[in-house]
C-alpha positions in Angstrom: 33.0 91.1 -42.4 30.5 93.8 -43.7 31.9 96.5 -41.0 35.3 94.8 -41.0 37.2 93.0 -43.8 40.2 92.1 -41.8 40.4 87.9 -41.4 42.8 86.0 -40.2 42.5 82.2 -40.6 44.6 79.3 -38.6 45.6 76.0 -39.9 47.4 73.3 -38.5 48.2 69.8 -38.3 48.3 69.5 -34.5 46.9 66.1 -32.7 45.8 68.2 -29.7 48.5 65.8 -27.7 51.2 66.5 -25.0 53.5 64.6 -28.0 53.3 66.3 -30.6 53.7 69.8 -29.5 57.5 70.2 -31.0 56.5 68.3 -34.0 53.4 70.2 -34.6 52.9 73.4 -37.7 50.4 76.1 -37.9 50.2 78.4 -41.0 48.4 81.8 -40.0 46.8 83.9 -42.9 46.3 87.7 -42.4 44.1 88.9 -45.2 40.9 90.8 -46.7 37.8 89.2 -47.5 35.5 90.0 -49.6 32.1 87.9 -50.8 32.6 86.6 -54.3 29.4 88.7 -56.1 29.9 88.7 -60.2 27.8 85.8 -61.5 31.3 84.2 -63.8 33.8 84.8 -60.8 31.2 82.9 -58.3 30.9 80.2 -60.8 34.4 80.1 -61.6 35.1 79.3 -57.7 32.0 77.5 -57.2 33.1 74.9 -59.6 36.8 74.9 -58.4 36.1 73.9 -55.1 33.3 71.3 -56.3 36.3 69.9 -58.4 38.6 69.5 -54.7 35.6 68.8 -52.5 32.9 66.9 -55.0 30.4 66.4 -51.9 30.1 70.0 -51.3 29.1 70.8 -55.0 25.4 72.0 -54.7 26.2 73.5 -51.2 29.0 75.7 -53.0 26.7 76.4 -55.9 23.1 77.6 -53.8 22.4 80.8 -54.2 22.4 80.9 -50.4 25.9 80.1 -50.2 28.1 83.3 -49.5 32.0 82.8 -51.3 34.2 84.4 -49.8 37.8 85.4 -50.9 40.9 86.5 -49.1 43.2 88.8 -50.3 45.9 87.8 -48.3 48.7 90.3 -47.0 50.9 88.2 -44.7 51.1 84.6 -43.6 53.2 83.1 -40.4 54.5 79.7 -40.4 55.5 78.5 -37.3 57.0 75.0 -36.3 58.7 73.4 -33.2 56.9 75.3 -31.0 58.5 78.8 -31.8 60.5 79.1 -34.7 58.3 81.8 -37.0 58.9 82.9 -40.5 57.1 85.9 -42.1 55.7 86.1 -45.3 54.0 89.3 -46.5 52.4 90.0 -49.8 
């Protein structure tokens, strides 16, 4: 991500099943990333995602830890199998 910010990140909610390949979503983000540096911002997200994942708390606050945020610039939603919709930023 140094040499190239460009990240794209895939979510779905498939059961990896012949059955569920019509009833299956995926949500694709296009975006920038960039590691969270400035000591408030990095605390700031830190303790947001220690507030939605409590067990990943001093993981997400070691100083070893890179944060990293996505400036996103389009997403694709796509459901029963091929219908897409666009969103860009």
């Amino acid at each position: 991500m140094i040499k190239n910010n460009r990240v794209s990140m895939v979510i779905d909610n498939g059961e990896n099943s012949s059955a569920d390949y019509l009833g299956a979503e995926a949500f694709t983000i296009f975006g920038r990333a960039q590691e969270v540096r400035r000591k408030q911002a990095r605390t700031n997200y830190s303790s947001l995602l220690s507030r939605k994942h409590p067990d990943l708390a001093e993981f997400a606050s070691a100083p070893t830890t890179a944060l990293i945020l996505v400036k996103i610039d389009r997403c694709f939603h796509i459901r029963r199998f091929q219908t897409i919709t666009e969103w860009k930023a």
